[in-house]
LUMDOKOL-867298 format. One record per residue (C-alpha): residue number from 1; residue in one letter; x, y, z. Coordinates in steps of 0.5 Angstrom, whole numbers. Layout:
REM LUMDOKOL-867298
+-----+---+-------+-------+-------+
|   k | r |  east | north |    up |
+-----+---+-------+-------+-------+
| NUM | A |     X |     Y |     Z |
...
+-----+---+-------+-------+-------+
//
This chain:
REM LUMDOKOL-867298
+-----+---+-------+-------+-------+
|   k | r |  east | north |    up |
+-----+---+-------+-------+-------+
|   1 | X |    57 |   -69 |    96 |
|   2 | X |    57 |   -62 |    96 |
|   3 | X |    55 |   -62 |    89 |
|   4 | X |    49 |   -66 |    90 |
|   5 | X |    47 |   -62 |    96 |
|   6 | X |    48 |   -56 |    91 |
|   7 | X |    45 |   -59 |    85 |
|   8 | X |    38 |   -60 |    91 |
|   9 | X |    37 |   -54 |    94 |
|  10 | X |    38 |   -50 |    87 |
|  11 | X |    33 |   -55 |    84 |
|  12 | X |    28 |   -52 |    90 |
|  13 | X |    29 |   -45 |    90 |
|  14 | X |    28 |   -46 |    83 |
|  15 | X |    22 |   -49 |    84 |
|  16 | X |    19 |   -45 |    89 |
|  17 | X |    21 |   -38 |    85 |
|  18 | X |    16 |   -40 |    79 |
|  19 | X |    10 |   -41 |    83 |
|  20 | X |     6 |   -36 |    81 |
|  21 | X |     0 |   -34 |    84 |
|  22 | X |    -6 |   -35 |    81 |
|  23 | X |   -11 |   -29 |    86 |
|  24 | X |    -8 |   -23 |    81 |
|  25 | X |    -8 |   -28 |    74 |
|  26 | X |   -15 |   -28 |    69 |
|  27 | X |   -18 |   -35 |    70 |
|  28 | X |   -19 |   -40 |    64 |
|  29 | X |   -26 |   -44 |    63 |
|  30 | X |   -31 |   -48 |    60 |
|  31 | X |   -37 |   -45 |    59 |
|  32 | X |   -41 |   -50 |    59 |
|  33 | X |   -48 |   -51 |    59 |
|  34 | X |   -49 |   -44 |    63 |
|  35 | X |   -54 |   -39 |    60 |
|  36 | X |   -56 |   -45 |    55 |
|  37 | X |   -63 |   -45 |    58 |
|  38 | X |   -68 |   -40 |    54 |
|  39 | X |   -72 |   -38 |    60 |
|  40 | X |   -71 |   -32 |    65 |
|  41 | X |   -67 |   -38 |    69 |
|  42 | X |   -63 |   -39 |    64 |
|  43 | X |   -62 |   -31 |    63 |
|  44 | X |   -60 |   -30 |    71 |
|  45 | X |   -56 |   -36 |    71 |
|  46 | X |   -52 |   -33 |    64 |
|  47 | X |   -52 |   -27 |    67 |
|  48 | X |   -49 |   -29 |    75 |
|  49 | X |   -43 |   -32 |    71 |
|  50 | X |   -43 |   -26 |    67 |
|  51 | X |   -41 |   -22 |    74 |
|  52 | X |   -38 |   -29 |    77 |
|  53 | X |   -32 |   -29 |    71 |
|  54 | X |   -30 |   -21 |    72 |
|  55 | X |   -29 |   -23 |    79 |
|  56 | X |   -24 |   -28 |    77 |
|  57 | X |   -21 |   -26 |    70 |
|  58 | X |   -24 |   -32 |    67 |
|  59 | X |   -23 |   -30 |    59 |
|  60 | X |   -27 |   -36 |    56 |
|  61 | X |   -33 |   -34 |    60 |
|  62 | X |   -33 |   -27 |    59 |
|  63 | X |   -32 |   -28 |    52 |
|  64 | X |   -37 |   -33 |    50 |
|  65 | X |   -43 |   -29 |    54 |
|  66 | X |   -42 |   -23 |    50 |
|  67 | X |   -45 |   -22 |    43 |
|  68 | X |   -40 |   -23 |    38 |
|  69 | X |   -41 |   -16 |    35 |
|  70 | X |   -40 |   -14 |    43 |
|  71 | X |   -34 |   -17 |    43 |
|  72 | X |   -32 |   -14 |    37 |
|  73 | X |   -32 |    -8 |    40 |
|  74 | X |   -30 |    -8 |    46 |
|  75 | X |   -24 |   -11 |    43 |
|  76 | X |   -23 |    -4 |    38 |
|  77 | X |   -24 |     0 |    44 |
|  78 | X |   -19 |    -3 |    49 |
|  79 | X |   -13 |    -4 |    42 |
|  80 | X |   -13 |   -11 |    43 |
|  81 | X |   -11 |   -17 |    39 |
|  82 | X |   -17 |   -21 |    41 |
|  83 | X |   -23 |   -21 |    45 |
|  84 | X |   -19 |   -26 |    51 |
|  85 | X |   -13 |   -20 |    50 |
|  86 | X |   -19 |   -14 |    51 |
|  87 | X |   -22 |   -17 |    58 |
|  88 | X |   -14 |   -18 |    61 |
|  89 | X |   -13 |   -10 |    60 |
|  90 | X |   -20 |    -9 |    63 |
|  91 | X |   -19 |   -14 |    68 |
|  92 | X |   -12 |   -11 |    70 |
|  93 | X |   -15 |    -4 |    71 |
|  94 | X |   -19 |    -6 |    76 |
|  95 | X |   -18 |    -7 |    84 |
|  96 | X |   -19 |   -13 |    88 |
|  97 | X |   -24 |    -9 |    92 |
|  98 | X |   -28 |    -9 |    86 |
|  99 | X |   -26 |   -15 |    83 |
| 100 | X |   -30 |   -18 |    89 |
| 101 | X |   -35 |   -14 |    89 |
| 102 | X |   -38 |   -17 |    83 |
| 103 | X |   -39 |   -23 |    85 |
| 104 | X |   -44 |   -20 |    91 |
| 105 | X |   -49 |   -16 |    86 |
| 106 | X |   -56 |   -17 |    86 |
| 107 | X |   -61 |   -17 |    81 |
| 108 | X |   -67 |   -14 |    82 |
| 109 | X |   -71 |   -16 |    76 |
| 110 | X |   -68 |   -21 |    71 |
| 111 | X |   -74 |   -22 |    65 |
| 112 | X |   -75 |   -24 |    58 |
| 113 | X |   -78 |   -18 |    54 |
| 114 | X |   -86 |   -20 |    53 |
| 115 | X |   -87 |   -23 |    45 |
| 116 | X |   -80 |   -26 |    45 |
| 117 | X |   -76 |   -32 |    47 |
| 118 | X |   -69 |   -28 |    44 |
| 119 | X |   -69 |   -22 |    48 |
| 120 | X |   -68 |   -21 |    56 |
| 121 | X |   -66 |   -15 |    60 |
| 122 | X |   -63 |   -16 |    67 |
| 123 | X |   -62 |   -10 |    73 |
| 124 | X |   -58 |   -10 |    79 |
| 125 | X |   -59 |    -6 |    85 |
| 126 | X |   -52 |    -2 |    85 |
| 127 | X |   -47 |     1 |    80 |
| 128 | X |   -43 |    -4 |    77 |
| 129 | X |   -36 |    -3 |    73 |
| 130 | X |   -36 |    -7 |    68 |
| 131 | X |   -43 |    -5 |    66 |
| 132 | X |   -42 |     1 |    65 |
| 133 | X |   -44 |     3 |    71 |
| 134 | X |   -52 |     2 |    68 |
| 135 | X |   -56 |    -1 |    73 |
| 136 | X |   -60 |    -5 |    67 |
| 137 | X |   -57 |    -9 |    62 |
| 138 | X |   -60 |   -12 |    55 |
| 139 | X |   -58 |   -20 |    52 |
| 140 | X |   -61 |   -23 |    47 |
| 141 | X |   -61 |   -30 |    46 |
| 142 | X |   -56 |   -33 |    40 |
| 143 | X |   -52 |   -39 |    38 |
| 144 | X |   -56 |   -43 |    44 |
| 145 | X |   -54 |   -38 |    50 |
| 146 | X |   -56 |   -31 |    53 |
| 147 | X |   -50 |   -26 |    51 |
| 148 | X |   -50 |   -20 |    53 |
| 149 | X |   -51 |   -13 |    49 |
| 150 | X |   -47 |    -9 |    53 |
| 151 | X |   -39 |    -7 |    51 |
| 152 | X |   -35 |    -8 |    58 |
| 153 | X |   -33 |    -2 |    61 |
| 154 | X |   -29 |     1 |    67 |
+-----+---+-------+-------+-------+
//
């Protein structure tokens, strides 16, 4: 009896000893249709993922929005293997305080550039960190999606 009752609350405490919180760990997802639309509401709903997915660490998101020569510098700069290792140095850097501040950032102008479907530039109302701290932003839109043009800093 002894046994059995050992053998159930070390099965327990094991358990509940690798539950892991997911608050502080980057997020995994599927994109999906978000920014696919060639048009300023598309570029709006690419760049409010852009901010939403740094507040949570969602790799997949961050990884996609950014232009592929961007992902690949920002991958050199930061040492990492890949662009999904890159974001999680980043990502680690910050605090919680400004992990969900960027999920409040307004936009104050989101356009296309007049003449062309392909590029859009995008300005928030306060300084963000993964922005660079710029107010404006460029994107472009490429392989069916608004991707930004700017490398992710802190």
């Amino acid at each position: 009896m002894r046994l059995i009752i050992g053998a159930t609350i070390t099965a327990l405490a094991t358990a509940c000893g690798t539950s892991t919180s997911t608050s502080t760990a980057p997020a995994t997802g599927d994109v999906g249709a978000v920014g696919t639309a060639q048009n300023e509401s598309g570029l709006r709903e690419a760049a409010r993922a852009y901010l939403d997915a740094w507040s949570t660490g969602n790799t997949a998101t961050i990884c996609t929005l950014l232009e592929a020569r961007t992902a690949a510098e920002f991958t050199a700069k930061v040492r990492a293997p890949d662009c999904p290792a890159a974001v999680h140095v980043l990502y680690d850097r910050m605090s919680d305080q400004v992990r969900a501040s960027l999920r409040d950032v307004q936009f104050t102008e989101v356009k296309q550039q007049s003449g062309s479907g392909t590029q859009g530039h995008v300005v928030v109302g306060a300084k963000v960190p993964v922005l660079g701290n710029d107010l404006s932003t460029d994107w472009s839109y490429k392989s069916g999606r608004w991707q930004i043009r700017e490398r992710p800093r802190e």
